[in-house]
N, CA, C and O atoms as a MOPAC input file, in Angstrom:
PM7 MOZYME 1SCF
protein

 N    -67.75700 1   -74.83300 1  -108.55000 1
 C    -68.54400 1   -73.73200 1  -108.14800 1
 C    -69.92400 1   -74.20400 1  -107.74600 1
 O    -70.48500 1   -75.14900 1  -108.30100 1
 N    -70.52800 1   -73.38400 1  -106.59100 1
 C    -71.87500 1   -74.06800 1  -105.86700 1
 C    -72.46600 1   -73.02500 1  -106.51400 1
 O    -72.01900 1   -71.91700 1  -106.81300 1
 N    -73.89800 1   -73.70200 1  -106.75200 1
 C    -74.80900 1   -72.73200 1  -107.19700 1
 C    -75.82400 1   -72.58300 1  -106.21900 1
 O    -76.36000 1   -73.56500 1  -105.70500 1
 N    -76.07100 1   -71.61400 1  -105.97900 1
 C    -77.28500 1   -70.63500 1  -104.98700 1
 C    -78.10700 1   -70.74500 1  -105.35200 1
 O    -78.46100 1   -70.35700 1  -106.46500 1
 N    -79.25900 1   -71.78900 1  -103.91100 1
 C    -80.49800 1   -71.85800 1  -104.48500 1
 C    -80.90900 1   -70.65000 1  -104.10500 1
 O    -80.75200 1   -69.88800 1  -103.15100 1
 N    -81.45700 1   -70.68800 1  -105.07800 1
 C    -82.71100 1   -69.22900 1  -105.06100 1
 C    -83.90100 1   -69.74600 1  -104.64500 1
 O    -83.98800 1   -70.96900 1  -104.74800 1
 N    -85.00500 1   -69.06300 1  -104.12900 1
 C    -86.57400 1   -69.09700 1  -104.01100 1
 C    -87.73800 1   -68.82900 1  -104.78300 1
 O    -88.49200 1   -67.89700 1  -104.50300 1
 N    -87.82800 1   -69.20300 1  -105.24800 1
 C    -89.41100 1   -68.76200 1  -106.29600 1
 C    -88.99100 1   -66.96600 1  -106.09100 1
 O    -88.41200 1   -66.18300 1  -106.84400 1
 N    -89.54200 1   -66.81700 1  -104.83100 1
 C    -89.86400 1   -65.14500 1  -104.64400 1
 C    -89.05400 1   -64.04400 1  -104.74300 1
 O    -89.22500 1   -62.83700 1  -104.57100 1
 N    -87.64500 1   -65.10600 1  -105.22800 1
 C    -86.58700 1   -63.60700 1  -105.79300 1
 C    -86.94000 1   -63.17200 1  -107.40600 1
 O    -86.61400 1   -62.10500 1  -107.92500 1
 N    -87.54600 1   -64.06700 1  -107.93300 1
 C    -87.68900 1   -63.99700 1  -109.33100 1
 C    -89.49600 1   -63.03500 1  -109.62200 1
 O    -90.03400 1   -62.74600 1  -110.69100 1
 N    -89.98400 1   -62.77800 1  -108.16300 1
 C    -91.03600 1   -61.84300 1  -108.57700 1
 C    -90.88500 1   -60.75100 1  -107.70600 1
 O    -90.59800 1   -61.00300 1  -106.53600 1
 N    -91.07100 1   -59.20400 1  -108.17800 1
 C    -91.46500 1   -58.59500 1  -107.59200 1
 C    -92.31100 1   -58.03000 1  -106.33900 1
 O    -93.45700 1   -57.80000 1  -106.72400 1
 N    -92.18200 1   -57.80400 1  -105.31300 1
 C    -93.15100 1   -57.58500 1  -104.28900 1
 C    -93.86100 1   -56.71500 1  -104.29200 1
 O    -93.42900 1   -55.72900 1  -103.69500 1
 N    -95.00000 1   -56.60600 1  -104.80200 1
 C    -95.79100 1   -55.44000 1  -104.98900 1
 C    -97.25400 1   -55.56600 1  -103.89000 1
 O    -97.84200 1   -56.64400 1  -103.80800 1
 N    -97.76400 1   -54.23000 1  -103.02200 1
 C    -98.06900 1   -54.04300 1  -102.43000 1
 C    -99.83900 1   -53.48700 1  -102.87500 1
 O    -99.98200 1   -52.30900 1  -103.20400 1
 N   -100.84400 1   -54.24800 1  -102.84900 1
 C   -102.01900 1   -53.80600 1  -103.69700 1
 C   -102.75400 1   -53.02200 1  -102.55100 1
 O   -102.60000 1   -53.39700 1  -101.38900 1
 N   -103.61400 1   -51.85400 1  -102.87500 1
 C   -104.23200 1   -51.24500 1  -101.91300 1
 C   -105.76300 1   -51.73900 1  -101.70500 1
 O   -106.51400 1   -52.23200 1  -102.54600 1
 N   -106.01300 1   -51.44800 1  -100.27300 1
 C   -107.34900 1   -52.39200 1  -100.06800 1
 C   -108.32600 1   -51.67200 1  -100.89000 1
 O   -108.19500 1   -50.47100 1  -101.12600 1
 N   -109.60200 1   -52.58800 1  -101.46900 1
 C   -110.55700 1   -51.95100 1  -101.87900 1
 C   -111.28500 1   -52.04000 1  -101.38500 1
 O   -111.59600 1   -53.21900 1  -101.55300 1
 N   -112.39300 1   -51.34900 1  -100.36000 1
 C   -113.75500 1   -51.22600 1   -99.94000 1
 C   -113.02700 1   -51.35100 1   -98.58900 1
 O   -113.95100 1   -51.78100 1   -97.89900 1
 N   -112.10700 1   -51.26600 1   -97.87500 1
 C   -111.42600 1   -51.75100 1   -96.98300 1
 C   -112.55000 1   -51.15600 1   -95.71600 1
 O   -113.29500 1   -50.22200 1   -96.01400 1
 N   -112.59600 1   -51.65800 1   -94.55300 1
 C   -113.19200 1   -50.94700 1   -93.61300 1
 C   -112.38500 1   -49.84000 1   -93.03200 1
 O   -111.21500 1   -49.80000 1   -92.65200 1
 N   -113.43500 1   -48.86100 1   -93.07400 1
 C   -112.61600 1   -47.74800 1   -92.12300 1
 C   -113.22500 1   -47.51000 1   -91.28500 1
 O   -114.38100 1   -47.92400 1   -91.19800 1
 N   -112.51600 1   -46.56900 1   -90.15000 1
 C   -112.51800 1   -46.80300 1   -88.94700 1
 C   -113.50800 1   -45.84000 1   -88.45300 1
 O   -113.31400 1   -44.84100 1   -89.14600 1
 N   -114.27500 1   -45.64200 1   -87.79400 1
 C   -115.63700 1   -45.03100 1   -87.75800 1
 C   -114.86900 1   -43.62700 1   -86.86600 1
 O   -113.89000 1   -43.81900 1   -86.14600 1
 N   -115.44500 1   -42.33400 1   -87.04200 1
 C   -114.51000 1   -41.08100 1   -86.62800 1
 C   -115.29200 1   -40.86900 1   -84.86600 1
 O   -116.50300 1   -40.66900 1   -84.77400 1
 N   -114.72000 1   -40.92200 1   -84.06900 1
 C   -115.41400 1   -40.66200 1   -82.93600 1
 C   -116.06400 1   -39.05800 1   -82.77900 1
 O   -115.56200 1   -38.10000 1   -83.36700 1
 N   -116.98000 1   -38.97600 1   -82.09500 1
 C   -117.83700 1   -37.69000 1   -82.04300 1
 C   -116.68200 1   -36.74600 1   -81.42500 1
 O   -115.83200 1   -37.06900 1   -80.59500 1
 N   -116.89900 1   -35.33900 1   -82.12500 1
 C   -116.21800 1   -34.73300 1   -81.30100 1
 C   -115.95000 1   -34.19700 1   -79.90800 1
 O   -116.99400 1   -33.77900 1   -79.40800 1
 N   -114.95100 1   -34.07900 1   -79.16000 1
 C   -115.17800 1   -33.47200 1   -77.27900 1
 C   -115.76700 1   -32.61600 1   -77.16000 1
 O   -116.32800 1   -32.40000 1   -76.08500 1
 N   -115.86600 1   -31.88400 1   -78.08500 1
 C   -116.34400 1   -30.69300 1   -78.21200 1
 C   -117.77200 1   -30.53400 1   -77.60900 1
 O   -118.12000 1   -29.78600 1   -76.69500 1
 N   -118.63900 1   -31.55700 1   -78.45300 1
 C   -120.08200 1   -31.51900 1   -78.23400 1
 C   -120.02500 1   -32.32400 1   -76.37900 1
 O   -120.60800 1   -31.85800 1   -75.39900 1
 N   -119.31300 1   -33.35000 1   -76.40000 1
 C   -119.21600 1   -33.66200 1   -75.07200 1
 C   -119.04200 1   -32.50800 1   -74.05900 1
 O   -119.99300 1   -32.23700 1   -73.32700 1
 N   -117.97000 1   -31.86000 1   -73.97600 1
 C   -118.26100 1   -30.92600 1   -73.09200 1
 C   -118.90100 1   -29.72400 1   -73.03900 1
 O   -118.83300 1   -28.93600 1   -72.09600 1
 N   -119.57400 1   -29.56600 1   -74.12800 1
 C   -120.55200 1   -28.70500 1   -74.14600 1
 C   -121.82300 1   -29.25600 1   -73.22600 1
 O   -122.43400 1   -28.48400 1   -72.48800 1
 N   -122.08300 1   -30.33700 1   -73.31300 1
 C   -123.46000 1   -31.08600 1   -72.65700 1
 C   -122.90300 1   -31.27500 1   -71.38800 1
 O   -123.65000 1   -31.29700 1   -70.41000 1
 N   -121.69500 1   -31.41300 1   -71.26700 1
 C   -121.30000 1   -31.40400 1   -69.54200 1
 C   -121.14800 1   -30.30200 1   -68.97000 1
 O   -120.67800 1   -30.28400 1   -67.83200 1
 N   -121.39700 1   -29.49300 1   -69.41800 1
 C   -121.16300 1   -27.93100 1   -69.20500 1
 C   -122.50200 1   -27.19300 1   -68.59500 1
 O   -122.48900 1   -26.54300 1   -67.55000 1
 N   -123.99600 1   -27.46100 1   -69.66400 1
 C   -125.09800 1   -27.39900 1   -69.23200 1
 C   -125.69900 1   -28.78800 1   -68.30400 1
 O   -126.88000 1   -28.86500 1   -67.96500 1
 N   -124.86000 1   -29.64300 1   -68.03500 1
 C   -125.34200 1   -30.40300 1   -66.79700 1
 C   -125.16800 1   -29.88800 1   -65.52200 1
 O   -125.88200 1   -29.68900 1   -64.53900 1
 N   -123.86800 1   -29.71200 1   -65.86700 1
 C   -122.97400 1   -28.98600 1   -64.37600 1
 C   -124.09900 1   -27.62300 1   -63.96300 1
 O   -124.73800 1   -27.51800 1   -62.91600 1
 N   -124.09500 1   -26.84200 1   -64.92000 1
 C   -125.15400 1   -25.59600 1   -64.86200 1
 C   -126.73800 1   -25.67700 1   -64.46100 1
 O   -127.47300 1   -24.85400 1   -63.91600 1
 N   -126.97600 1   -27.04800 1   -64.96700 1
 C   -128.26200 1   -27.48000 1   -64.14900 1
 C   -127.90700 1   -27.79400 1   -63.25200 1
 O   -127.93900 1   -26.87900 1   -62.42900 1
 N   -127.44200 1   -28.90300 1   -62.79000 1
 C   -127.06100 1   -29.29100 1   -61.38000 1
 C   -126.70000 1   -28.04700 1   -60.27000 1
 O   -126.83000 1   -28.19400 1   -59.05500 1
 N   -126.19400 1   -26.72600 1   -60.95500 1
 C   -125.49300 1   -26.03500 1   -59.92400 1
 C   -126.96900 1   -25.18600 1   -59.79200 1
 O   -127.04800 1   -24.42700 1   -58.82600 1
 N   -128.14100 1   -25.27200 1   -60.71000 1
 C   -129.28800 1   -24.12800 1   -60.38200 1
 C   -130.31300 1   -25.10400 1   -59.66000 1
 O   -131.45000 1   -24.74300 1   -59.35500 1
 N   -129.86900 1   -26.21800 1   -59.44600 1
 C   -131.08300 1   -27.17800 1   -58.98100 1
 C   -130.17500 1   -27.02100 1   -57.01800 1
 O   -130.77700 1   -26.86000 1   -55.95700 1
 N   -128.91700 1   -27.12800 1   -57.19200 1
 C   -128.57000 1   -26.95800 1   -55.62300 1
 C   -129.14900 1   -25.78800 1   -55.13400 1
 O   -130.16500 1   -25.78600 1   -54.43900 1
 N   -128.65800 1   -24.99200 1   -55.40700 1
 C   -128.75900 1   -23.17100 1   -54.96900 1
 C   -130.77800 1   -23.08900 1   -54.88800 1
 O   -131.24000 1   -22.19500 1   -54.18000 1
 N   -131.61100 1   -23.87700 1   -55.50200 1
 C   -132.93700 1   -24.04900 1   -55.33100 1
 C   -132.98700 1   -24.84300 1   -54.12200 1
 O   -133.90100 1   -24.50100 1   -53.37000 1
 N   -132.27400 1   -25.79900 1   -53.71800 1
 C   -132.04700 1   -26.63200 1   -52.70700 1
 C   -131.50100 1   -25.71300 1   -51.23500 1
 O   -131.84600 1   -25.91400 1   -50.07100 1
 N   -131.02800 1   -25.19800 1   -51.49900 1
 C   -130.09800 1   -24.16200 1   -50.39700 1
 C   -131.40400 1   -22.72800 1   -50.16000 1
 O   -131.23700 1   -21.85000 1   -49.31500 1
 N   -132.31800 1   -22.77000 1   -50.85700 1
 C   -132.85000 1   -21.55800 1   -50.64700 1
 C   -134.11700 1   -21.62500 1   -49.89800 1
 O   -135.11000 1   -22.21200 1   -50.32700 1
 N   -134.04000 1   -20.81700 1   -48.41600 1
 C   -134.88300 1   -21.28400 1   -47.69800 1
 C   -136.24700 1   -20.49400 1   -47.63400 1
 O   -137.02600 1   -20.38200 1   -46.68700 1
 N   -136.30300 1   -20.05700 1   -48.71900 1
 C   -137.90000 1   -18.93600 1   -48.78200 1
 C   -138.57700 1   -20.41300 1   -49.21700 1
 O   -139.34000 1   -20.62800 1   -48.27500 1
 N   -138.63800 1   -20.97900 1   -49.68300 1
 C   -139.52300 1   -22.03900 1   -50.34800 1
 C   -139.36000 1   -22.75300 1   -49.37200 1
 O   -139.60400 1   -23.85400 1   -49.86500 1
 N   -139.07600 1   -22.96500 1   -48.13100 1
 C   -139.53700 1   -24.05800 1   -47.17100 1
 C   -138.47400 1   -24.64300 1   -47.17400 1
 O   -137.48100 1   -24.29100 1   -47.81000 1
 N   -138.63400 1   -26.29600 1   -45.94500 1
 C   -137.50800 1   -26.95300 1   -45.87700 1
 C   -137.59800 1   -28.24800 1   -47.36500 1
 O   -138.45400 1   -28.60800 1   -48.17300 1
 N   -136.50500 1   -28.50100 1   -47.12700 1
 C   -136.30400 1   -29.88200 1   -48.83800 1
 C   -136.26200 1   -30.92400 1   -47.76700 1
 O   -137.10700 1   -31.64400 1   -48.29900 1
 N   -135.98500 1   -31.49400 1   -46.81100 1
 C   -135.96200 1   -32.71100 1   -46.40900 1
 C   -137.03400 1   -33.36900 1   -46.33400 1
 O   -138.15400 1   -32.92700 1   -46.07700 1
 N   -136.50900 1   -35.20600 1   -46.71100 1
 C   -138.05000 1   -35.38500 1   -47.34000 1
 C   -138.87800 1   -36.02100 1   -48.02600 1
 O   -139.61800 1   -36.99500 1   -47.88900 1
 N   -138.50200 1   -34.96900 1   -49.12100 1
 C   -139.63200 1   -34.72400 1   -50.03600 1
 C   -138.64600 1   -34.48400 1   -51.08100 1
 O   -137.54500 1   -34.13400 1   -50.65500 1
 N   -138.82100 1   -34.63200 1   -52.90000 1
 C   -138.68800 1   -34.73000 1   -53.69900 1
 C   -138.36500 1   -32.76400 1   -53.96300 1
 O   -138.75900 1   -31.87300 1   -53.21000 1
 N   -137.61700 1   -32.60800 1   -55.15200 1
 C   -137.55500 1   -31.34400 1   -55.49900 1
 C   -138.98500 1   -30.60200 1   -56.03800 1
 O   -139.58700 1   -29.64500 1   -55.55000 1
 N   -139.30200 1   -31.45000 1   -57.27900 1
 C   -140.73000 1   -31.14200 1   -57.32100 1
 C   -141.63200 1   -30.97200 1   -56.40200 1
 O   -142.38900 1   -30.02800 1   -56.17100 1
 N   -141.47200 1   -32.01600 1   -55.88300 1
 C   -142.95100 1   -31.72800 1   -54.75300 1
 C   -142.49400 1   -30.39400 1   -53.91600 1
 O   -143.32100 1   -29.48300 1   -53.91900 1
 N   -141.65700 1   -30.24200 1   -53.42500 1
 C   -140.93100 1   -28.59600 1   -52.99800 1
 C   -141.69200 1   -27.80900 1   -53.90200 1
 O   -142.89700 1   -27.61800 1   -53.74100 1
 N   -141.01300 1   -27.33000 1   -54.87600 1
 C   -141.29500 1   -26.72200 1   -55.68200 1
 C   -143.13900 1   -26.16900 1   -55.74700 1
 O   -143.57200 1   -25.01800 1   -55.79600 1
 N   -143.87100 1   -27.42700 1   -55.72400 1
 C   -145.39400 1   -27.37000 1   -55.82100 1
 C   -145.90300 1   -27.23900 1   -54.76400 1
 O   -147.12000 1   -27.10600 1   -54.89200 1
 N   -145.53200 1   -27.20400 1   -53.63100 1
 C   -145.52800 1   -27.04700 1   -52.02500 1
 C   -145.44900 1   -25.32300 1   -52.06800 1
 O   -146.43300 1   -24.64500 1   -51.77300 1
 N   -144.22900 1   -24.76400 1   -52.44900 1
 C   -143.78800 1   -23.70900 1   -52.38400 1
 C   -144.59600 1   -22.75400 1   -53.33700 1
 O   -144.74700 1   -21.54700 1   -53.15100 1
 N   -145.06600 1   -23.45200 1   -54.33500 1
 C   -146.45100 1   -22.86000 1   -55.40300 1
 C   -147.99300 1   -22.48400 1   -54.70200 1
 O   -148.73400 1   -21.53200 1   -54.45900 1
 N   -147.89900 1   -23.77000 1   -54.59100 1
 C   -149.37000 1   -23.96600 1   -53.48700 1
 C   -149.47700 1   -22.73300 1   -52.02800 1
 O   -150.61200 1   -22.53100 1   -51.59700 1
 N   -148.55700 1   -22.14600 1   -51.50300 1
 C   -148.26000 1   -21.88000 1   -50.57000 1
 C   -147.87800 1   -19.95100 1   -51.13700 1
 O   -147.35500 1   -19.00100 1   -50.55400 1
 N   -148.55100 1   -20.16500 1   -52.69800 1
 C   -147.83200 1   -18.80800 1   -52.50900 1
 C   -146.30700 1   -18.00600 1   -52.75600 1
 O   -146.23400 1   -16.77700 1   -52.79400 1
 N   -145.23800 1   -18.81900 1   -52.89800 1
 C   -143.66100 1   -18.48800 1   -52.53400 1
 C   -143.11200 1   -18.36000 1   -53.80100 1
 O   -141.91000 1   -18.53700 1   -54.00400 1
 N   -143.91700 1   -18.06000 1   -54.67800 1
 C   -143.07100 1   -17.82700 1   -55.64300 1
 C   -142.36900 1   -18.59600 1   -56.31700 1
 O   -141.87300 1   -17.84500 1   -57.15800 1
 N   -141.85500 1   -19.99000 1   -56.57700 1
 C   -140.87200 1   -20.59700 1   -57.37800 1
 C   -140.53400 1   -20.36800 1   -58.31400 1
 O   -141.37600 1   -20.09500 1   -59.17000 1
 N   -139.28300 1   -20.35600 1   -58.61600 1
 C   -139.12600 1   -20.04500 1   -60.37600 1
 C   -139.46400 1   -21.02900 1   -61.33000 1
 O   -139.30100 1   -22.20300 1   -60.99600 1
 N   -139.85000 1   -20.80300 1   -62.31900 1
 C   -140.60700 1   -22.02900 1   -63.39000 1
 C   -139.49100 1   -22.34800 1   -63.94100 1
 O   -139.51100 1   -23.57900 1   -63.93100 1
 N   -138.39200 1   -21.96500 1   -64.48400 1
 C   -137.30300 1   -22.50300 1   -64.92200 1
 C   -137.15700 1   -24.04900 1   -64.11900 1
 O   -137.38900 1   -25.12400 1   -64.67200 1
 N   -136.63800 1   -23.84600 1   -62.43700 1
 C   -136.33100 1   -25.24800 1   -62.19100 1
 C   -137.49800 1   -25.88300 1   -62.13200 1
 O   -137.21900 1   -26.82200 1   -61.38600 1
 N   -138.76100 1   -26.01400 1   -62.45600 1
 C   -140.06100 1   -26.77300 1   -63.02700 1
 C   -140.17300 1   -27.40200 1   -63.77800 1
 O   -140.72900 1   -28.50000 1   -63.76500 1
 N   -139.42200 1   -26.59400 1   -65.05400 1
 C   -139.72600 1   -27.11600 1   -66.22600 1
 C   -138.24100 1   -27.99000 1   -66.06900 1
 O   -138.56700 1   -29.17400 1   -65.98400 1
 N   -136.65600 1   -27.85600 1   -65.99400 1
 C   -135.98900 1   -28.31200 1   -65.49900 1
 C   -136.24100 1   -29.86200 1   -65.52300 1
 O   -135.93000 1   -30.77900 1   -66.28300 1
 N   -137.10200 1   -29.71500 1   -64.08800 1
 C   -137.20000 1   -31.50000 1   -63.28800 1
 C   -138.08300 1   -31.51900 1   -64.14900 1
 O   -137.40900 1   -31.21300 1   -65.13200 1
 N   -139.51600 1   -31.70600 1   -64.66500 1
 C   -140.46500 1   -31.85200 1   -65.41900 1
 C   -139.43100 1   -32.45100 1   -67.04500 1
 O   -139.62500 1   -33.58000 1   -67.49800 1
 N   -138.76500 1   -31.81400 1   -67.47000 1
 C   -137.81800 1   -31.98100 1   -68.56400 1
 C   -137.18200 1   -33.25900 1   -68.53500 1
 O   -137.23600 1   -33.92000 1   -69.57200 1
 N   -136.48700 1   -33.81400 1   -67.37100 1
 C   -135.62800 1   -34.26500 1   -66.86500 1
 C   -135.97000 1   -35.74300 1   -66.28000 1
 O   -135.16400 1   -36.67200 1   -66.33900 1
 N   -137.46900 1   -35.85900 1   -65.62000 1
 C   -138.28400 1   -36.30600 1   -65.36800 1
 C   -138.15700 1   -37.69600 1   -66.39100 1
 O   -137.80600 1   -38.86000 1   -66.19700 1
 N   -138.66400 1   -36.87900 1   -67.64000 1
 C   -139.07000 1   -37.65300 1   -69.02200 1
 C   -137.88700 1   -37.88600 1   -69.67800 1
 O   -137.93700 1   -38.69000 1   -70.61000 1
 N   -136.76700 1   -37.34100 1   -69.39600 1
 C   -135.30100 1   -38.39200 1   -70.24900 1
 C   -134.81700 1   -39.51000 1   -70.31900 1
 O   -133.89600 1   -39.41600 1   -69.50800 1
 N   -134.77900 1   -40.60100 1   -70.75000 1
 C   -134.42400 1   -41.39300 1   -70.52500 1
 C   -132.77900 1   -41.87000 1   -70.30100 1
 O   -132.34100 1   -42.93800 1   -69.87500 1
 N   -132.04700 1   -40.62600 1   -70.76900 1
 C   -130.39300 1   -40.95700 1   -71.08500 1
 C   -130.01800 1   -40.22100 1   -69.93500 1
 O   -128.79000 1   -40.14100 1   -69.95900 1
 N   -130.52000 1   -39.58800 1   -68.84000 1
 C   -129.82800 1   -38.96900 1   -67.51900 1
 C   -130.20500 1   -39.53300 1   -66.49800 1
 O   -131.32900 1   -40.03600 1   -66.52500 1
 N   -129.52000 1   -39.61800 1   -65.45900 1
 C   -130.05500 1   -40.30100 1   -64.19100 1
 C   -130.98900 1   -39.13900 1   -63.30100 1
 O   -130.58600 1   -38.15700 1   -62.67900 1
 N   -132.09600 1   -39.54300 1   -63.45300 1
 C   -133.02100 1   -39.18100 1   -62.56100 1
 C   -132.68300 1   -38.89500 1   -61.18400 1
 O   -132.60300 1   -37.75900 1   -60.71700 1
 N   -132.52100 1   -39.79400 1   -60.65800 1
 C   -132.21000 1   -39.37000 1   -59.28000 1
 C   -131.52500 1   -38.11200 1   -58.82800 1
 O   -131.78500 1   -37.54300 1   -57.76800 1
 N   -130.24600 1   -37.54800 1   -60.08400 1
 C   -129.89800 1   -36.61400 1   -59.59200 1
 C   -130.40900 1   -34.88500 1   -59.91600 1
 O   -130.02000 1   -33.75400 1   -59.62800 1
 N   -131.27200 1   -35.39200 1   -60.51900 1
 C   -132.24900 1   -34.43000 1   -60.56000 1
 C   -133.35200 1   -34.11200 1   -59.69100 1
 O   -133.73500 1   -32.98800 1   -59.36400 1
 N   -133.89000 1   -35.40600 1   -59.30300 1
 C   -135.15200 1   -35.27200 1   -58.52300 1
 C   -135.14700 1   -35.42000 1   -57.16000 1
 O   -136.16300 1   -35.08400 1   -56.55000 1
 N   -134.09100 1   -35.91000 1   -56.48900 1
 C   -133.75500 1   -35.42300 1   -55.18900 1
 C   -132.61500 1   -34.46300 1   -54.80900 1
 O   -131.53200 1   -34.22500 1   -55.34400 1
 N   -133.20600 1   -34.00400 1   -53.73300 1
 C   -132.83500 1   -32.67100 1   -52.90300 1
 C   -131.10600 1   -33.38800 1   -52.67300 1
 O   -130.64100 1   -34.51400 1   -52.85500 1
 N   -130.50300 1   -32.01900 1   -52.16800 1
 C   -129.06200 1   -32.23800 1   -51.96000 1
 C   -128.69500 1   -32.66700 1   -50.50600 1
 O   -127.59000 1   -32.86600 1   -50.00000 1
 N   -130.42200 1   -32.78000 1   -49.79000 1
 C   -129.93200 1   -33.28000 1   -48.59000 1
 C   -130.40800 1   -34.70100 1   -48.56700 1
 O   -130.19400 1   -35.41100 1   -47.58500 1
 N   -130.99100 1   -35.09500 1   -49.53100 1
 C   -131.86700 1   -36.64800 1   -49.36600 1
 C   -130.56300 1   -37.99800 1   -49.05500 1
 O   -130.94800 1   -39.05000 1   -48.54600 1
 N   -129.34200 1   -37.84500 1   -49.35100 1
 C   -128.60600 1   -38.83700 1   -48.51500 1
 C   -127.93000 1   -39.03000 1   -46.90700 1
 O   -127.09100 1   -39.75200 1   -46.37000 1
 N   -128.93600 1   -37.80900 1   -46.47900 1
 C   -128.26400 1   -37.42900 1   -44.84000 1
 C   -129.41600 1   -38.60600 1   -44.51000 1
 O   -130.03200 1   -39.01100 1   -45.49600 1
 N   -129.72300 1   -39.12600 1   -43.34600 1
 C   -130.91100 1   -39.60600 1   -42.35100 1
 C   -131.45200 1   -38.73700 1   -42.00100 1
 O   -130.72100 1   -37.76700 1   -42.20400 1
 N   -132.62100 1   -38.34600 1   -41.43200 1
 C   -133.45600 1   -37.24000 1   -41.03800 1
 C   -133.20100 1   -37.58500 1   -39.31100 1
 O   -133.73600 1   -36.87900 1   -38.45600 1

């Protein structure tokens, strides 16, 4: 009769220890707040065009939205202070791209 080698590791149990302090996995922010902030971008962006499209305040080619805006002040026309404070706001962020705030919706045509 042959005898069966065995392995060390039949003669112990396999027991499975749980990590302690283990790293866990950091929870990503919710979409939620994401599309909430893309929501009031889109909503700026769509009140900064329709300021762009509106021809009581003069022409936008040019010239910067602000400077419109203070053109259209200077001149009398009424601007709304909302898109003022807006670019002025927007101006000073550092986490949005400027550009698409502060130029007009026609500034990539050629004049």
């Amino acid at each position: 009769m042959t005898t069966k080698h065995r392995l060390i590791t039949d003669s112990f149990k396999v027991v499975k220890k749980a990590r302690r302090g283990g790293r866990e996995k950091p929870t990503p922010p919710p979409p939620q707040k994401e599309a909430e902030t893309e929501l009031v971008k889109e909503e700026q962006l769509h009140r900064l065009r329709e300021f762009d499209l509106d021809w009581r305040f003069g022409p936008c080619t040019g010239i910067t939205r602000l400077q419109r805006w203070e053109r259209a002040k200077l001149h009398g026309l009424n601007p709304p202070e909302e898109i003022r404070d807006l670019l002025l706001q927007k101006h000073t962020d550092l986490d949005c791209k400027p550009r698409l705030y502060t130029n007009t919706l026609w500034s990539e045509y050629p004049l």
